[in-house]
N, C-alpha and C positions, 0 to 999 in steps of 0.2 A: 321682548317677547312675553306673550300671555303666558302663564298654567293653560291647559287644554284643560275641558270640565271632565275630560272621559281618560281611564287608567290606558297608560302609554306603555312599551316596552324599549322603546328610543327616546332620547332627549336632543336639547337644542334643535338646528337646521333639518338634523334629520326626521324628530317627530314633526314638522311643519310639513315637511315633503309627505310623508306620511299619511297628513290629512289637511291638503291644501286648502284654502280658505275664499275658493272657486268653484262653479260649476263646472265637470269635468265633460263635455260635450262630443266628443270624438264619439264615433260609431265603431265598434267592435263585435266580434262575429257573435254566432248562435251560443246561448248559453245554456243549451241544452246537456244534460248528462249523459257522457260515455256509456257505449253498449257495457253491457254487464259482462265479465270473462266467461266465455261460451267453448273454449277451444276445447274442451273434454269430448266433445262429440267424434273427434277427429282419428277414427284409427286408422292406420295404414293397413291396404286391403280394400279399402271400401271402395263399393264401384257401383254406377248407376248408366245404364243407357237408356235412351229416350228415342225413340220416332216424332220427328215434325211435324206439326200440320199448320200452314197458313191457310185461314177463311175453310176449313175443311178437306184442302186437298193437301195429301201426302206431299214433303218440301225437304226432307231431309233427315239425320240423324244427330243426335248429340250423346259424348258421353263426358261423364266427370267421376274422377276420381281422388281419392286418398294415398299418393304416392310413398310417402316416408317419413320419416320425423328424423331430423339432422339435429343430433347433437348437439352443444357450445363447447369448444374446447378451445385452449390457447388463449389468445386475446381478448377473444367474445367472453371466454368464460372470466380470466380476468374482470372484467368490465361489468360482471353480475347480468350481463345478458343469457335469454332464458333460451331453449332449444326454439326450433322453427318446423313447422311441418310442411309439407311443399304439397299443393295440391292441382289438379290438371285437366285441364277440358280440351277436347275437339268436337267440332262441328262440321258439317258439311251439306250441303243443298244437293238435291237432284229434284226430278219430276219437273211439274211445272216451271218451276222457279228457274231450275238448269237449263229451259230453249232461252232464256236471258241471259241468264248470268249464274255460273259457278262459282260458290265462296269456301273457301276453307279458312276457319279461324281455328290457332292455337293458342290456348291461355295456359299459363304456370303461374301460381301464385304463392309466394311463401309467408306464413304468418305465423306469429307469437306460438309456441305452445301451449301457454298459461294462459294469457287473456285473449287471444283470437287476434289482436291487430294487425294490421296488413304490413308488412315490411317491405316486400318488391313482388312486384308484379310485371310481366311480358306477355303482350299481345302479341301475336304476325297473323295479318290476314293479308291469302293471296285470291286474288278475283281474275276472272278470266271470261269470255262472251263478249255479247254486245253491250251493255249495258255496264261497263269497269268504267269508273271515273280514276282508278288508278290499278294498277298489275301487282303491288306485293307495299304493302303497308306495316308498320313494326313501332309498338308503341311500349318503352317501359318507364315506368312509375315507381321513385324511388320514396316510399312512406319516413320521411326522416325525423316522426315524432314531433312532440308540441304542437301539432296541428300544423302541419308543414309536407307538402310533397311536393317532389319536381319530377315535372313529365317530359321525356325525350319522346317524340312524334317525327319517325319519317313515313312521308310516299313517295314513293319512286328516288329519286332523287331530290326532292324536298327535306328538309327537317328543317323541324321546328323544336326549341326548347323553351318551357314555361315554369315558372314556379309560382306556386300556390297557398293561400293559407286556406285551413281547412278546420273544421268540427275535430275534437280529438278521437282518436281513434275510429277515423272514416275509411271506413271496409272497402276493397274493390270489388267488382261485379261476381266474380267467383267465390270469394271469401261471404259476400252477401247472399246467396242461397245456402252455402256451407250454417252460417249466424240464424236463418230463415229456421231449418231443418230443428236448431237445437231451442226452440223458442217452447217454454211451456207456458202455456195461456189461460185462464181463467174464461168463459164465457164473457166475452164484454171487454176483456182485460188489454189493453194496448200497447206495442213496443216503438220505437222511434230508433231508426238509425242514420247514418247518411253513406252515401257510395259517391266515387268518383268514375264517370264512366269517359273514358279520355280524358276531358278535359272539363265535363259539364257535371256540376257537384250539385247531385241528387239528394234531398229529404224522401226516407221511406218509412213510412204510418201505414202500422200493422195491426189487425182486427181480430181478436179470434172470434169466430161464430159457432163455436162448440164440436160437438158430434153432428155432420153434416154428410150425406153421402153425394156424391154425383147421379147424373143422369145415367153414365154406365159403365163401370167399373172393369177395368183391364183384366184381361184373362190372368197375365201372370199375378197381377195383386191378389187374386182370386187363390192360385196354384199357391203363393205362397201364408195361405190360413189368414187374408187381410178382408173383412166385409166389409157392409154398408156403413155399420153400428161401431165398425174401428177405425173410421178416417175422421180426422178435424178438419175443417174447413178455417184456413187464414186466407183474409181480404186485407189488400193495402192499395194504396194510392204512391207513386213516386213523382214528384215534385223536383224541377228545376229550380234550385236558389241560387242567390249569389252569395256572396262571404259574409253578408251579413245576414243568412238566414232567410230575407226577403223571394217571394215568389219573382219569378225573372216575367216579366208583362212578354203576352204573346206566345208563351208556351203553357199548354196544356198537360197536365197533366197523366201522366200514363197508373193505369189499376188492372191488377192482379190478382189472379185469386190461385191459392195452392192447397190440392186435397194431401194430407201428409198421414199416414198410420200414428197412431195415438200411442200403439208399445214404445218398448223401447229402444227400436231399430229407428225409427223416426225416416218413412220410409216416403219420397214426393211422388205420389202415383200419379197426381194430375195437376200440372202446373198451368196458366193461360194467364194472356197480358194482352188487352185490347190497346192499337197500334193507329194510328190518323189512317191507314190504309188495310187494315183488316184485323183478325183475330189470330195471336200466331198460343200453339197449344203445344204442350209437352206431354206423351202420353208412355208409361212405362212400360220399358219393353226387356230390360236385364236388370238382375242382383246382383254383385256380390258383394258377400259378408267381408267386414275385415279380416284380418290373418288370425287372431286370436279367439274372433268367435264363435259360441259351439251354436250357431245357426246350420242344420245342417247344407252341404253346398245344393244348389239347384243340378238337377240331370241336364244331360245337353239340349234337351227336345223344348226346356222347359229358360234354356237360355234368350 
């Protein structure tokens, strides 16, 4: 064996393995960098409701909240793992959409304290009408670190289990508006993450475009002291990859745009995602503050 020309900190077989004397050819995932630790935004108490609209017509409700922050004790704490904060969505269709089909989804998602990563997540969506390709659907997602999750997927009496390699620290869909909300942007300034939404590993390229107001601003964002001149405008684009990063040929990409208050409540008044089949919008319809903050609370009229 040679001397290598470059300072080593192994010797013999092992500095050769080290720096093998071959082209290394294998393909290996996105080399992109980990979201930055964002989990600070997270208080328990925090709560947001939303009104639906697909293409313009009333569709539905959604709320998401800040359930708790769970401790590490015992084992976990052993083991230098950090606390978890569990966070929670429901959804539900009426109007239009309900003479087809009624959907209810529930999401829980529990992630990092400290850096926001996703740990486990549980979907159940129950459908019901004409229009069910299945009656009761249950998907959870176990984030097992080093860019690694396995998703247990049943419908009806089907399941299916998968496992995946993934970006580290890839957010699931709930955790990724939570990461969205704590983003501060520079006019121009850009953030990269990726989401697992079932089974299909989303790239999301996000824009900030400044101080931007909407077309027409929600009564309660109004009620609660939020103008024109205090919402930021983020635009992204989400993107189907596969493991290595590459766009998946055939699917198109889905873009978004979300108006968010600039304080420091970091509040989503107007969310919208253009869809192959129409425009679905999130339009703010309730607050509340977390438990700790001296925001004072909204009156009932104003719920």
């Amino acid at each position: 064996m040679r001397a290598p020309p470059y300072p080593i900190s192994v010797t013999g077989w092992s500095a050769t393995l080290d720096r093998p004397r071959f082209d290394d050819r294998r393909r290996r995932g996105p080399t992109s960098a980990p979201v930055r630790p964002w989990a600070d935004v997270l208080s328990p108490g925090l709560k947001f409701r939303f009104e639906l609209y697909f293409s313009g017509n009333p569709t539905g409700t959604v709320e998401a909240s800040v359930a708790s922050r769970i401790p590490a004790n015992g084992p976990e704490a052993a083991r230098g793992l950090a606390d978890t904060v569990e966070l929670r969505a429901y959804a539900s269709t009426s109007g239009v959409l309900g003479m087809f089909a009624t959907v209810e989804d529930e999401m829980s998602s529990f992630v990092d304290a400290n850096s926001g990563a996703s740990v486990f997540t549980t979907n159940i969506v129950r459908r019901s009408g004409l229009m069910t390709p299945y009656k009761l659907r249950v998907t959870e997602t176990s984030f097992e670190g080093r860019g690694f999750a396995r998703v247990v997927d049943q419908k009806d009496e089907r399941r299916r289990q998968v496992a995946s390699r993934l970006p580290e620290r890839t957010l699931d869909p709930l955790s990724l508006i939570a990461w969205v909300r704590s983003l501060k942007l520079e006019p121009g300034e850009r953030a990269v993450a990726h989401t697992l939404d079932i089974r299909a590993l989303l790239r999301v390229d996000i824009v900030s475009r400044g101080r931007e107001a909407p077309a027409k601003i929600p009564s309660l964002a109004t009620a609660l002291g939020i103008g024109g001149d205090d919402l930021e405008l983020l635009e992204g684009t989400m993107t189907r990859v596969d493991r290595f990063g590459e766009p998946v040929k055939g699917k198109d990409p889905y873009t978004f745009r979300a108006w968010v208050s600039a304080d420091s409540r970091r509040i989503p008044v107007i969310m919208e995602t253009n869809i192959w089949v129409g425009t679905l919008r999130l339009i703010l319809a309730g607050y509340d503050p977390p438990h700790a903050s001296t925001d004072a609370p909204l009156k009932p009229s104003e719920q």
